[in-house]
Structures are given as C-alpha cells and as structure tokens.
C-alpha positions in Angstrom: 0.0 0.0 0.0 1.4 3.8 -0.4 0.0 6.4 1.3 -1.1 9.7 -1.2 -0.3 12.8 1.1 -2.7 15.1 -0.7 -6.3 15.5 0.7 -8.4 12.9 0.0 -11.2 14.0 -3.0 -14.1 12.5 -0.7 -13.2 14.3 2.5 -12.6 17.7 0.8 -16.2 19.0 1.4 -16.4 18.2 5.2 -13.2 20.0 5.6 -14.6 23.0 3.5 -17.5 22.6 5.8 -15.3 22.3 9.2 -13.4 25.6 7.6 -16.5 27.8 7.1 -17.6 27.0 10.3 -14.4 27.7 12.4 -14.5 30.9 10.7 -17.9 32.3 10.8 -19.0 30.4 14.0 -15.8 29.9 16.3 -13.5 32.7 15.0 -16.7 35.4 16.4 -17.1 34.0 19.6 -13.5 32.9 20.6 -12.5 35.8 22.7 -16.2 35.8 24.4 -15.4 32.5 25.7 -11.9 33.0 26.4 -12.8 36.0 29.3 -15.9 33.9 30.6 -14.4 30.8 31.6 -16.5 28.1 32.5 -19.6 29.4 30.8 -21.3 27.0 28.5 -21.0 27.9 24.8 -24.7 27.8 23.8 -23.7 28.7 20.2 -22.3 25.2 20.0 -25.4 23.7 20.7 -26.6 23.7 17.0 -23.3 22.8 15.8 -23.2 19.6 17.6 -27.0 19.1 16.2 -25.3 19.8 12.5 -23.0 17.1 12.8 -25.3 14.8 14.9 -27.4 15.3 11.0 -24.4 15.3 9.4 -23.2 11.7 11.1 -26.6 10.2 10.5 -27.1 11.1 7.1 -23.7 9.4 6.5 -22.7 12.7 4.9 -19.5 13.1 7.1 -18.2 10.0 7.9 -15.6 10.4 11.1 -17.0 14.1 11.3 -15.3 14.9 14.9 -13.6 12.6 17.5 -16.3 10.0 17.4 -15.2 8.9 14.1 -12.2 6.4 15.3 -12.8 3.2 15.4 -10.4 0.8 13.6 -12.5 -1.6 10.6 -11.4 -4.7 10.1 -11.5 -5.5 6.6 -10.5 -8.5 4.1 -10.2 -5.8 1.2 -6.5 -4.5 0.4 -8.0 -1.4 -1.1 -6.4 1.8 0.0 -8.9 3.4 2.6 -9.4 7.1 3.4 -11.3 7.0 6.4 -12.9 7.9 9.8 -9.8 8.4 11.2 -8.2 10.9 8.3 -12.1 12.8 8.2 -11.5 13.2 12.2 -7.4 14.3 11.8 -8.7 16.8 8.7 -11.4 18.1 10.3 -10.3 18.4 13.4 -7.4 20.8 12.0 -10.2 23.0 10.7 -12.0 23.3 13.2 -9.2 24.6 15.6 -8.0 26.8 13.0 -11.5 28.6 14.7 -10.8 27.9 18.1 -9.2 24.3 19.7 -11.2 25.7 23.3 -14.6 25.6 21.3 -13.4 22.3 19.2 -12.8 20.8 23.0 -16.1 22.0 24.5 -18.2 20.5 21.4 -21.3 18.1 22.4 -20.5 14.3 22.7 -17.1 15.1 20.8 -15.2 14.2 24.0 -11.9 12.1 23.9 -14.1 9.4 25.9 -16.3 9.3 22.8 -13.0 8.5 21.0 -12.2 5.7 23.8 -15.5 4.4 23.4 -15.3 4.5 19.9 -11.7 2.7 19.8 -12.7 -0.3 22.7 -16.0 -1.2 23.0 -18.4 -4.1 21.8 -21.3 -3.4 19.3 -23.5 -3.3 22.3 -21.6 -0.7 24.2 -20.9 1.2 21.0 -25.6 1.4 20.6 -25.8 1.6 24.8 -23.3 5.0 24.5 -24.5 6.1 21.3 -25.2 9.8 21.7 -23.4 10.2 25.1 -21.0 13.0 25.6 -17.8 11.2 27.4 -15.0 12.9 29.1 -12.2 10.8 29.7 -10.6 10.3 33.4 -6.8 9.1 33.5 -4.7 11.7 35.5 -4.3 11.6 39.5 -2.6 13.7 42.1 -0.1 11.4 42.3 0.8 11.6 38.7 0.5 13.2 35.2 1.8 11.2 32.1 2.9 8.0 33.2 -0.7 6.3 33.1 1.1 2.9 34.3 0.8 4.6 38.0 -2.8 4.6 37.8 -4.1 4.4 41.9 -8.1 4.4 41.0 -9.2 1.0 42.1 -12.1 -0.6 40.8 -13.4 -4.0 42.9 -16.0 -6.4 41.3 -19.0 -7.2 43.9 -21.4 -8.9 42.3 -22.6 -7.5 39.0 -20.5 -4.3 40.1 -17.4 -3.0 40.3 -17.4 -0.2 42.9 -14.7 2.4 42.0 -12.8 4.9 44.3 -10.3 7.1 43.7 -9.5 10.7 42.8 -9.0 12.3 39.2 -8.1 15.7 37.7 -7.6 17.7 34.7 -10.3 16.0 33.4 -11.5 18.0 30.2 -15.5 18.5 30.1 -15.7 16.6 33.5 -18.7 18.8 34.4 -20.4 18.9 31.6 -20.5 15.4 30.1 -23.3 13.0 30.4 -20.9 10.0 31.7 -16.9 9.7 32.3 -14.2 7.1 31.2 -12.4 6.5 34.3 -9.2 4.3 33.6 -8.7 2.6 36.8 -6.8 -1.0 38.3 -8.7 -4.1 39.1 -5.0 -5.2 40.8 -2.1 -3.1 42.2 -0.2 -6.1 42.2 -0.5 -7.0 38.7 0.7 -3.7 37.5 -0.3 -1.9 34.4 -2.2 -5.2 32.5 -4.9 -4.6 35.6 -5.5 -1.1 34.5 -9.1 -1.1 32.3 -11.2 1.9 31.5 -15.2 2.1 32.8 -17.7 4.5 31.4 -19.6 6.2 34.7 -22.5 8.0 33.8 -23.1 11.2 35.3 -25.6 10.9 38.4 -23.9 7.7 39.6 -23.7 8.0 43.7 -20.0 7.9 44.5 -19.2 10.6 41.4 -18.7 14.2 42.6 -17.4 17.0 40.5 -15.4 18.8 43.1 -14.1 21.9 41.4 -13.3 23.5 37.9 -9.9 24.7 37.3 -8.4 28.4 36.0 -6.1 27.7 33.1 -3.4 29.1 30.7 -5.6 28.1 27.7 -8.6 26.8 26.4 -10.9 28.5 28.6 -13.9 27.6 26.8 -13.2 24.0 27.5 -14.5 23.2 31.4 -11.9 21.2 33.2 -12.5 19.1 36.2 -11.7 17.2 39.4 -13.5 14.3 40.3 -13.9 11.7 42.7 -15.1 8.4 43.0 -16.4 7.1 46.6 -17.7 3.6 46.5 -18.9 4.5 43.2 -21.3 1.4 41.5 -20.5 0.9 37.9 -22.5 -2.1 36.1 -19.7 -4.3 35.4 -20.9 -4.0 31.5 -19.5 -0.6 31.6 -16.3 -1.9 31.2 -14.3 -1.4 28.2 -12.6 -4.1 26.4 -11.2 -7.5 27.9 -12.2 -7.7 31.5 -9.5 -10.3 31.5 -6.0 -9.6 33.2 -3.8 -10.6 30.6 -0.3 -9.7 31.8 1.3 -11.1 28.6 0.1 -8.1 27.1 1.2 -5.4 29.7 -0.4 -2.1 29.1 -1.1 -2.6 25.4 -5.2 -3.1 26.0 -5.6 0.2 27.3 -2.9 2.1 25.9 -4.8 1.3 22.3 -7.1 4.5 22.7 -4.1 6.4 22.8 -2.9 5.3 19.5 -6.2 6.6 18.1 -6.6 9.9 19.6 -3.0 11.6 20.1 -3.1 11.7 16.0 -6.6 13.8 17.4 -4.5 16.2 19.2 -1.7 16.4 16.9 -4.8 18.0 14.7 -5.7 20.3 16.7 -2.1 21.4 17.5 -2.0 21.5 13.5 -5.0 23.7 13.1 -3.8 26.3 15.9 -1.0 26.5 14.4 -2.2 27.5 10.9 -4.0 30.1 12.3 -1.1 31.6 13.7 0.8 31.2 10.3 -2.2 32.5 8.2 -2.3 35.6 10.4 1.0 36.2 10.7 1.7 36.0 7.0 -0.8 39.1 6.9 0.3 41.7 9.4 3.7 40.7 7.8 2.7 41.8 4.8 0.5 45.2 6.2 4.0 46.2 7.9 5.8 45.5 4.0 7.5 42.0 4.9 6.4 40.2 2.0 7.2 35.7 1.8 8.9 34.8 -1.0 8.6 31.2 -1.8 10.5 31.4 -4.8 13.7 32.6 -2.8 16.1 31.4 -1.2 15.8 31.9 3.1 19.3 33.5 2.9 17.8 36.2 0.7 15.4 37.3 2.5 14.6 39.7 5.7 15.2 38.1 8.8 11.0 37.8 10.0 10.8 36.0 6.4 13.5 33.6 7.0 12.2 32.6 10.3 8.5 32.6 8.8 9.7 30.0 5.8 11.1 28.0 8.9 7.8 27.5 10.8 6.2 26.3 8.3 8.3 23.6 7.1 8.3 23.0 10.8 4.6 22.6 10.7 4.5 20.3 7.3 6.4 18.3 8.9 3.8 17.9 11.6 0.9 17.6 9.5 2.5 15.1 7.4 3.5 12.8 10.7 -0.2 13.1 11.6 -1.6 12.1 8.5 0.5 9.2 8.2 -0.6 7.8 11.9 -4.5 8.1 10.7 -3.8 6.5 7.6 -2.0 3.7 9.0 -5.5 3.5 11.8 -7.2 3.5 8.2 -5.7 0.8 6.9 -5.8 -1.5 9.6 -1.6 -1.2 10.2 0.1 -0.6 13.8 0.5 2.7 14.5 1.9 3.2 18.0 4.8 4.0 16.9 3.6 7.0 14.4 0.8 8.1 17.1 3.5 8.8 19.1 5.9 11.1 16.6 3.0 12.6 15.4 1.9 13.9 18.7 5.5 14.9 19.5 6.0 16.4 16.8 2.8 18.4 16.1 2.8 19.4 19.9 6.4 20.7 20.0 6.3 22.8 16.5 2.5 23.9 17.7 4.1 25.6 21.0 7.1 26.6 18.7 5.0 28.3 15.9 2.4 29.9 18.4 4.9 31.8 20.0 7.3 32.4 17.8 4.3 34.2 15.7 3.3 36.3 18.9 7.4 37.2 18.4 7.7 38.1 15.3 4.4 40.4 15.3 6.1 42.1 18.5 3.3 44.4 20.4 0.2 43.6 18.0 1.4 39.5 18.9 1.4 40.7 22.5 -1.6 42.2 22.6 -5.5 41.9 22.6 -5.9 43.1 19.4 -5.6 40.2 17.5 -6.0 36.3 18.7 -2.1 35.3 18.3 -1.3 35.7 22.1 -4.9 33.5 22.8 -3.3 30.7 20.2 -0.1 30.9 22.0 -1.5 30.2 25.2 -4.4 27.5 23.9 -1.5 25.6 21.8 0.3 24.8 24.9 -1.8 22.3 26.8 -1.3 20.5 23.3 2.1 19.5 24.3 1.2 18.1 27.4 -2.3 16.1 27.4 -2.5 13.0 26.4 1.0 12.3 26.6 3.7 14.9 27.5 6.3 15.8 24.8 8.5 13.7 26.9 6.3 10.4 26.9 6.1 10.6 23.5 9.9 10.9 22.7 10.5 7.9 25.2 7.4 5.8 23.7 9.1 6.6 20.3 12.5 5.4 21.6 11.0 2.6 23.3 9.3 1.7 19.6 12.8 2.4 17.7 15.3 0.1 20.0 12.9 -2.5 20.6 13.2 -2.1 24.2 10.4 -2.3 26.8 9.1 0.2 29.6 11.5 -1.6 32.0 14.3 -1.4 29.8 14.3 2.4 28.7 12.6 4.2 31.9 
C-alpha cells in the first residue's frame, strides 16, 4: 500500500465545511469564551446538532472525535477513512478555536475511547453520550502505568474509588471514562477503563480549574467514593492478561494523540495564516520562490515555521492513515503527537514574536493561540512520553528497559 499525502477528494467538502464554520461560527465567539471561563458555549449547541445530522445522514463520515474506530477488513483497497475525516477536520475546526473544538457536544476524547474499545452493544448503549475521559491523578501526570483508582468487582458491580483531575469537560459530560486498576499487584495489565454515567452516587465534581488556555473548555476534578458501575461498563477484555502489559488500554491512545496532533496543527495554521498578513501590512512580504538567505530576517524565520509545521501535519496524516488501513501505529501516534505538539508551541509563540506588540496584545488572537497551543504539548502524553514511547518503539526495548 502507499499512502497519497494530498487531501483525500471524498473528504474535501467536510473540511470545507469544518473551515467555514471555524471561521464564521468559532472565530466570532473565541475571545467571548476566552474571558468567561466556565460558561457554557450555547452557540455550540446547533453545531453539535449539525453534525449529529451530518453523522446520521452518513454525509461526514468520522466528522469529529467519534469517528475512530479501527475496521477490520478482508479488502486490500487503499482506505481514506474515519480516522483521516477526524485528523482533517479536526485541524479546521481549531483553526477557529481548539477551546470551542474541546467544548463540542459528545465530541469528547471518551467518545473517541468508546469509539476505539468497546463491543457493538456498548458502542448502541453510548450512542449519543457526551464522554469525558478520566486518566490523570494527584499522584501523577503522564505516566498512566501509576494509575491508583481501584475498581473491585462485587457482584454484578465493580465499585470504583479514587481521585482524578484535569479532566477536560468533567462537568459537563453525560458520563466519564475513568481508567482505573482491578489489581495493584499485577501492575499496568490490571488497569481497564469504565464509562460512569453522570448521576452515579459515589461521582462528585469537586471543582473547575483556572487555566493558561482553552478556557472555553471546562476542566474538572472528580472523585469516586464507593462508586457502583455495572460491570458492562467496562471497556474491552475484563480479562488480566499480563502477557500483554499495558497494550489493552494504551490502544485509545494510538487513536486519539493523532486527534491532538490535529488540533495542534490547526492552531498553528491560524497563527501562520495571520502572521503572514500583518507581515505583509508592515511590508514584509514571503517569497517562496527565494532562497531563506535572501530574504529579511522575520521572512527567513517565517519559511522555517512552516516547514516545521508540514512536517507535523505530514506525521499526523500518516498515523490516521496507517489507523485507516488497519496497520500498527503506536509508533507513528506517538511522533506525530511529539511532533505536532512541540512545533504547535514553537509556531504559536514564535508568531506572537515576530508580530512584537500587536502578537502581544489583545488586538488580534495570536497571544490566545499561543496560550491555547500549549496544553497540546502536554495532554495525552507529555512531549517527553512521546519521545520515550518513540525510543522505546525504535530500539525495541520495553518500559522496564528504557525508563
């Protein structure tokens, strides 16, 4: 199989779609929602029931972060699928605002767990939910192995109790995918995810947090006291296979850091696509047909973001592809979200930079994409993580080998 890198013909009127609406829905109401944190967006309301059409119709197929589950598949047909519509779109749609994109209706990164683990019958039981996804603790930020949340089976239960944070839309999902361990002792092949719904006793929202970035997007802490979970919540095996370590869970992850590799792609653009203007207002003018070395300093530097970023978006397609085409893509999950993370940070800032006071300020939305980009970088897998998962992938060397 060989992988084309231009846009796929089929997907290019979603992502005309996802564009027109970033800009004349998103774009309006960015900096509203950027000063009232924690209020709900009502404006997305109607755009979740668009694509909730949209998705039915069979117009948009992997229209959001739904759209990821992998399709097994005796044809050897080149597919452009879910995953590349969710990657594509997803880009557009933070090129409006990745806050907004985060605080969309039952477009959660639980949806995309659910969507990547469960059975037909969970996949019709969830249908329609709006899933946040619970996997940090106090106790720890990327390294998911160190998982404390327990989760006990009595009966036809399992009764869940722990403590999570940082969990994005936490308050104002329907349910939560809360990754917790059915055995300490049997280290990270015990850990399994379970979707709570809200209203559950034992689930408490405690608090919402202030951020940097992405203010739009509610973030939460909550905890689980002798929480009752049907054990058909579960996601996955509810075997403990400890031949298989960590890979069960870690799975979801191979599906939606390619997710937020796309939205660090899209918030980047918009920086790029700005830039590039008030460049040209203040007479820098890009010349694509010169050499770097020839041109004014802010031009050489612009040329070099955005190689930077094609090579990001090129890494990202790749990993959705491969999820496409029914190939393992840990390995390119990983780069891409490294990469796309690290050069989204990088470009954001290094825009604000080279606009000087108008970057700085409130006039224009550079300084907002600087700050939103950088929470990119970090969930789902700090830069770090990803360079040692990468690593890990490249020497052939396991978690206890390469710490």
């Amino acid at each position: 199989m060989a992988i084309n890198l231009e846009v796929p013909k089929k997907h290019r009127a979603l992502i005309d779609q996802a564009h027109q609406v970033a800009m004349n829905m998103l774009r309006p109401i960015s900096r509203k929602y950027d000063a009232a944190e924690h209020e709900y967006p009502k404006e997305l309301d109607m755009l979740a029931a668009m694509i909730d059409g949209l998705s039915e119709s069979g117009a948009s197929e992997g229209a959001g972060a739904a759209g990821v589950r992998r399709e097994d598949s005796d044809d050897d047909s080149v597919r452009n699928g879910s995953n590349m519509a969710s990657v594509t779109s997803v880009a557009e749609m933070c090129w409006g605002d990745t806050g907004l994109l985060l605080s969309m209706p039952r477009q959660g990164l639980g949806n995309s767990a659910i969507a990547s683990v469960a059975n037909d019958e969970q996949l019709a039981r969830f249908e329609g939910k709006w899933a946040s996804m619970a996997i940090t603790e106090p106790s720890f930020g990327s390294d998911s192995a160190a998982i404390s949340t327990t989760a006990v089976l009595d009966g036809d239960d399992y009764v869940i109790n722990g403590e999570k944070i940082y969990v994005t839309s936490g308050e104002r999902s329907d349910c939560v995918v809360v990754w917790a361990t059915l055995d300490k002792s049997l280290g990270r092949a015990a850990i399994k995810s379970f979707v709570v719904e809200k209203g559950t006793p034992g689930l408490k929202v405690e608090r919402l947090e202030e951020k940097l970035g992405i203010r739009a997007s509610d973030t939460a802490v909550i905890t689980f006291t002798d929480c009752r979970v049907p054990k058909e919540n579960l996601l996955g095996d509810p075997e403990i296979d400890t031949s298989k370590g960590f890979a069960g869970a870690m799975a979801t992850f191979d599906n939606t850091r390619p997710l937020v590799a796309a939205m660090a792609i899209g918030c980047a653009r918009a920086s790029l696509d700005l830039t590039r203007d008030l460049l040209a207002r203040a007479g820098v003018e890009v010349d694509y047909d010169q050499p770097a070395m020839l041109q004014s300093a802010a031009a050489a530097r612009f040329l070099q973001l955005e190689s930077d970023w094609e090579g990001a978006r090129l890494l990202t397609l790749q990993a959705a592809w491969m999820a496409d085409n029914r190939k393992p893509n840990s390995l390119e999950a990983s780069m891409a979200k490294a990469k796309a993370g690290r050069v989204g940070s990088d470009v954001t800032l290094s825009c604000v930079e080279l606009c000087a006071s108008v970057g700085y300020s409130e006039d224009e939305l550079l300084e907002k994409w600087a700050r939103d980009s950088k929470i990119l970088d970090i969930f789902e897998g700090t830069q770090q993580i990803q360079q040692l998962i990468v690593a890990r992938r490249v020497l052939g060397l396991s978690s206890a080998e390469l710490k």
